[in-house]
N, C-alpha and C positions, 0 to 999 in steps of 0.2 A: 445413669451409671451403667446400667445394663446394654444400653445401646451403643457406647463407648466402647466398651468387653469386645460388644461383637464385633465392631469396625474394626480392629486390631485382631481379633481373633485369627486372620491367614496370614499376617505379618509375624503374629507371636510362634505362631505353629511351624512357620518356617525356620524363625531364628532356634525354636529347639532344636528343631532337625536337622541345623549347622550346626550346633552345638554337641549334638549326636554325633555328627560325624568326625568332631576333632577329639571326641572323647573315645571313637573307635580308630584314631589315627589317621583318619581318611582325608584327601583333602580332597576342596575345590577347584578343580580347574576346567579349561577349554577342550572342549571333544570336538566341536567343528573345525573345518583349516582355517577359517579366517573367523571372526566374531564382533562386529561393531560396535565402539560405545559411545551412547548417544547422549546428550546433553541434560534430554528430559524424556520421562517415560509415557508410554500412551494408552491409549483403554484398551489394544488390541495389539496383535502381531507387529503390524506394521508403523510405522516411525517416523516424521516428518521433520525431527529436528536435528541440527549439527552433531555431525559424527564426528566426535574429536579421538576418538584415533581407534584403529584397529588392533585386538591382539589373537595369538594364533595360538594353534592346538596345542596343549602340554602346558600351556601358562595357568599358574593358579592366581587364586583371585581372595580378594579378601572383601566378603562379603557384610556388610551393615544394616539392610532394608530390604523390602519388598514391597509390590502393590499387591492388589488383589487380580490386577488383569494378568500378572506373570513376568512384571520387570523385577530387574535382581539391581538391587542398589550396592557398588561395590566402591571402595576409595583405594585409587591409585597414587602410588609414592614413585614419583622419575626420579629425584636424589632427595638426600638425609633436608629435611626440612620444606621439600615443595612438594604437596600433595594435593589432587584434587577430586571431585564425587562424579562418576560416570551412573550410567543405566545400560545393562545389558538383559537379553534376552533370553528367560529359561533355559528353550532348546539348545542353547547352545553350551550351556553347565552340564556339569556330569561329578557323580560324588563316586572317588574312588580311591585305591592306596596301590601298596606294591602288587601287584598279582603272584597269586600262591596255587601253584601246581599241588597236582594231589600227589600224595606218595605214590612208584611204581609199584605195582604186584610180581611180583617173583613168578619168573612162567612156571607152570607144573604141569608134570611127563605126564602124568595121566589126567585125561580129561572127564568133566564128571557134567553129566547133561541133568537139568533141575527144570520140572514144569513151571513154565512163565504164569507169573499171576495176572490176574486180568490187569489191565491197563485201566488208570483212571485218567481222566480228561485234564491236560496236565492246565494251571492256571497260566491265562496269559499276561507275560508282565507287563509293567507300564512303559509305556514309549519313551519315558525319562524318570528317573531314580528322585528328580524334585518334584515331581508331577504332584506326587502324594502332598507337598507343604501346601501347592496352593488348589487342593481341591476343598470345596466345603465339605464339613461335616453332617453328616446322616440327619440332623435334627431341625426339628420343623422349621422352613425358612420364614424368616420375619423381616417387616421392612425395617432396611437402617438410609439413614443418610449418606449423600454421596461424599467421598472423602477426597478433600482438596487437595488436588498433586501436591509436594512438596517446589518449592521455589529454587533452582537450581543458576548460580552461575553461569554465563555460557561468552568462554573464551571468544575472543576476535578472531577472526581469521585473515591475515595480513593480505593473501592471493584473494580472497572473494566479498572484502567489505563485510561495510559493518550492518549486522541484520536490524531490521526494518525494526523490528521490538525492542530493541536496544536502544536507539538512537531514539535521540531527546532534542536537537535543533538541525534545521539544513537549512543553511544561506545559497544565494543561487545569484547567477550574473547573466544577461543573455543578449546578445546583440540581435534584433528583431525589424523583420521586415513586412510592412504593415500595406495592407490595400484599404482605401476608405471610397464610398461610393456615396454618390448625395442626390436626392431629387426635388427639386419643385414642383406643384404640380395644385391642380384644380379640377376643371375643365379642358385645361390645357399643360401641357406640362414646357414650360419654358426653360428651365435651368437642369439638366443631368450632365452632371462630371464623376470622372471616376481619378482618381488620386493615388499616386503610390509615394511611400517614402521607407526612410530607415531611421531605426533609432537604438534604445537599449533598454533594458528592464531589468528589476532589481526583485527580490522576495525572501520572504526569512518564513520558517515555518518551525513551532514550538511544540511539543509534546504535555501539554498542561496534565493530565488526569490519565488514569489506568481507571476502570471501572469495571463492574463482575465478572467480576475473576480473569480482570487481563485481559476478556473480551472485548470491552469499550475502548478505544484511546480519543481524546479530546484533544483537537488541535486548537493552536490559534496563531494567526496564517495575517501577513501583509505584504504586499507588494505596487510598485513603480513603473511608472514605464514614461517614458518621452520620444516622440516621432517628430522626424521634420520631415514636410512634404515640400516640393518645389516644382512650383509648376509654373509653366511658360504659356502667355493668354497673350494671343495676335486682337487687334484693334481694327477694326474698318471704318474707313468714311460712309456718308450715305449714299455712293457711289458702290458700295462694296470693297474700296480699294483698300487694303492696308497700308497703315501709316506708320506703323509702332507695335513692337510684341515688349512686354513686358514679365517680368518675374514674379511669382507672386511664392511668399516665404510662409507657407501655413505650420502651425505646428497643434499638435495632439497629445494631451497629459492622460492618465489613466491614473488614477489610485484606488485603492483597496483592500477590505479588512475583513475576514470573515471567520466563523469557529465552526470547524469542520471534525465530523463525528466520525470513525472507521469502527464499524460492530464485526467481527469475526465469525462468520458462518457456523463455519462448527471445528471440534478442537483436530479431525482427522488433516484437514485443510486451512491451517491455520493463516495461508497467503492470499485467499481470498476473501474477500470485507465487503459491505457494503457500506456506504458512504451519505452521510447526509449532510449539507452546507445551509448557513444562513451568514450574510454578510451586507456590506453596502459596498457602492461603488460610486465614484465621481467620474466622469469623461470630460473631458473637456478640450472642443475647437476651436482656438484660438486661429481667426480670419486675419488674413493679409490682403485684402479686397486690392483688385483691380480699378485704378482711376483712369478718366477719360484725357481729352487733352485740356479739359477747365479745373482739373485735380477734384473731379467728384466721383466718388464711388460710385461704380455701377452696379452693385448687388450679386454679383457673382459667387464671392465668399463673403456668409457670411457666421458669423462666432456660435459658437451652441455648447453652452451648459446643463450636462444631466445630469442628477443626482438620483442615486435607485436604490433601493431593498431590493434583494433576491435572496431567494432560498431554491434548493435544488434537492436532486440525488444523485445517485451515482454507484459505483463500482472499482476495486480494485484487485489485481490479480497478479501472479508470481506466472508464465508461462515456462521460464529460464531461472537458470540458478542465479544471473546476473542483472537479469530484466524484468523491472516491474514498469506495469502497467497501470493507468487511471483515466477514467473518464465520468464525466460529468453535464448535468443537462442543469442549467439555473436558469431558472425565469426569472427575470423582474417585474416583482410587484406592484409597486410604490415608485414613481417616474416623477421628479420637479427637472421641470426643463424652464431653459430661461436661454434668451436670444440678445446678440450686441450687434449691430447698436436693434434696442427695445423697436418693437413693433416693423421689424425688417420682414416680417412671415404673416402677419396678422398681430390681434390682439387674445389673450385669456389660453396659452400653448398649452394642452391637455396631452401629456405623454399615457401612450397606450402600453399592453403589456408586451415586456421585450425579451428577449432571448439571448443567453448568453451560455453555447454547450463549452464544455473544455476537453481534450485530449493532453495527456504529460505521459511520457515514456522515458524512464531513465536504467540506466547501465551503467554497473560497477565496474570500474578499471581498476583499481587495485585500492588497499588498505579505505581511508576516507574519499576518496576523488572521484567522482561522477559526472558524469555527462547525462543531459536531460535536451526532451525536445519539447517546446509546448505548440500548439495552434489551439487559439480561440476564436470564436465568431459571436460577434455583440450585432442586434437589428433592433430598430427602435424607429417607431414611428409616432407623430407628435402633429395634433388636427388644431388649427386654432382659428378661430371666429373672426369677423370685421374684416376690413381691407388692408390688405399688405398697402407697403412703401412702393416705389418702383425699382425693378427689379431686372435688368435687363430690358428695358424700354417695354414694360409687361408689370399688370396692377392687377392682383388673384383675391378673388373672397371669399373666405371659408377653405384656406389653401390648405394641402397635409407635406410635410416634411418626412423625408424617409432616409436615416442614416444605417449605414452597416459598416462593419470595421473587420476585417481578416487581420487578426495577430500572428506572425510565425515566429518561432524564436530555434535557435540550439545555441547550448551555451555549457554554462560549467557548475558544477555542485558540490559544496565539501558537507559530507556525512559526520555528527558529531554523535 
């Protein structure tokens, strides 16, 4: 109970002393020319949250709260029935009434000279007349618990989107243009092609969990994607001559599930987080192999299924009022790779550990509507035993496979 007293204690001491002053007539209003009120209060001066609106000098205020760092909790009425709770700033209050001239003195004809008495050290007053509510009192400090800001509403803002804390899901759409590069290889490296295509990708991201004290947020995050690559392969005789260039129609799936942690630095800097990811991922190449002129594959393309655990870290950060920033570094762990048709690489494919960094930058255009850019880079390499199939008129033992994948995307995002 006693430690409750005290937590209250510069809240209580200030509400007297509004209360003081409506019982000496006085009111409350603004002494600076402009005065901001901010959504939520902070442990200091300074303020990092939405300023929903400005009021100016000569305005009085109607005052309900205080912290102990020096925010003034005030509720604003714009018409009869719509009211809502701002934070504004000490210095910028002032408690005062009408001003009252002193009576004049009547000059008188004769003047009359009186020894000055010594001068005492006149006291200096306070920089502000509220100063006094939120200074402590003289008595021995003791420790209390730190007191949980109050939870404040915080209006949308139609011109600058919806704030990152606020929002609870964002669907995303991106048309993406993907490089895939592939090696063969042993003693000798027979097979390197590199690949381009286009495709689109889909993602939804959910706001699950708020954790101490609004520090934590708990996401949980899926996404899509499908590529077609088309690639055109010339045919030679044993001559060297070309007979035939053919089309080969490859295509690339991606899926993905992961719960993704943002912890909040600290409360001055509330736009930077650091970021920690665990999810799985499926890849999948699906081969359009190259036939000869007997319709047998020659091993050029062929199909590759990876299945992975990753977990990572990372970072995120506000640089702009409109642009947020994120990046991400994920290993994978845990690699099941599996080859079509079976034993086209060797036999027993042991996927190594793989890399998959992210970059995503997105920018508010107005009310929910965003635009987002991502690039990712996936590398994976995958060592398998015994003797490959033939493969380009070329038979490898103990071959390694080496895929990479450049994801780019820019696309569109609605903020919910």
């Amino acid at each position: 109970m006693k430690s409750l007293l005290l937590r209250c204690l510069p809240i209580v001491i200030l509400l007297f002393g509004f209360s003081d002053a409506f019982a000496q007539k006085k009111a409350i209003y603004i002494q600076s020319s402009q005065a901001p009120v901010y959504a939520k209060p902070s442990a200091s001066a300074q303020n990092q949250s939405e300023v929903l609106m400005t009021m100016k000098k000569g305005q009085s205020i109607n005052a309900v709260g205080a912290t102990r760092s020096g925010w003034v909790k005030i509720k604003i009425e714009l018409e009869p029935g719509f009211s809502f709770d701002g934070w504004i700033y000490k210095s910028h209050l002032s408690i005062g009434g009408p001003s009252q001239s002193a009576p004049s003195q009547p000059k008188s004809q004769t003047q009359t000279f009186v020894r000055q008495a010594p001068r005492s050290a006149p006291t200096a007053p306070p920089k502000n007349e509220l100063d006094q509510f939120f200074e402590e009192p003289n008595a021995k400090k003791q420790k209390v618990k730190k007191q949980k800001p109050p939870k404040v509403a915080k209006e949308k803002s139609s011109s600058a989107g919806t704030d990152d804390d606020e929002e609870k899901l964002v669907l995303a759409a991106y048309p993406m243009f993907t490089i895939h590069n592939y090696t063969f290889s042993s003693s000798t490296q027979p097979i390197s092609y590199t690949l381009s295509g286009v495709g689109a990708g889909i993602s939804a991201s959910y706001k699950a969990l708020r954790l101490m004290n609004d520090r934590l947020d708990l996401f949980a995050q899926g996404g899509f994607s499908y590529i077609l690559f088309n690639a055109q392969a010339a045919l030679n005789d044993t001559n060297g001559s070309n007979f035939l260039n053919l089309d080969a129609k490859n295509k690339a799936m991606q899926l993905e599930f992961k719960a993704r942690g943002e912890y909040g630095i600290s409360q001055k800097n509330e736009h930077t987080k650091l970021i920690g990811t665990l999810g799985v991922q499926h890849l999948q190449f699906k081969a359009d192999d190259v036939q000869d002129n007997q319709q047998n594959s020659i091993g050029l393309f062929v199909g590759q299924k990876t299945t992975s655990v990753f977990a990572g870290v990372g970072g995120k950060t506000k640089p702009m009022d409109k642009l947020t920033l994120t990046g991400e570094a994920n290993v994978m762990l845990l690699n099941l790779v599996k080859e079509s048709p079976d034993g086209s690489s060797g036999s027993d494919p042991k996927g190594g550990i793989g890399f998959a960094p992210l970059i995503h930058a997105q920018y508010a255009l107005f009310g929910n509507h965003h635009i987002g850019f991502k690039y990712q880079f996936f590398y994976q390499q995958t060592k398998f035993s015994g003797t490959s199939s033939q493969r380009i008129n070329a038979t490898l033992a103990n071959a390694k496979v080496r895929t990479m994948y450049h994801f780019v995307g820019l696309g569109y995002e609605f903020h919910f």
